[in-house]
C-alpha positions, 0 to 999 in steps of 0.5 A: 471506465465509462459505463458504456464500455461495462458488458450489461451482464456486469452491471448490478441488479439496479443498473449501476457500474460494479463498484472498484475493488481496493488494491490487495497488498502484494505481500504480507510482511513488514513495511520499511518506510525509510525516512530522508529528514529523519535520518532512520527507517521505521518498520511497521506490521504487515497492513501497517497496524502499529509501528514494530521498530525504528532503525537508526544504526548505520542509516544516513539520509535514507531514500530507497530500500533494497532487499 
């Protein structure tokens, strides 16, 4: 966004445009990655700290996940 398109009552105290925010998650629950080559889906915490599973029973060449 340019800065002159930012009303002057936004700017920060020393002039400058307010820094971007990072996008919020839009949920809070696991992450499925589902995986073409590996032929599984790995299912991660929420934020994608650690890794909680690997599914690989009845998946074959997985490309979307639907739930």
């Amino acid at each position: 966004m340019p800065e002159a398109a930012i009303p002057s009552n936004q700017l920060q105290a020393n002039g400058a445009a307010p820094r971007r925010r990072s996008a919020l998650p839009a949920a809070s629950g696991n992450v499925y990655i589902a995986n073409w080559y590996g032929n599984d889906v790995v299912v991660y915490s929420s934020g994608g700290a650690s890794k909680l599973r690997t599914i690989t029973s009845g998946v074959a060449y997985p490309n979307a996940l639907d739930f």
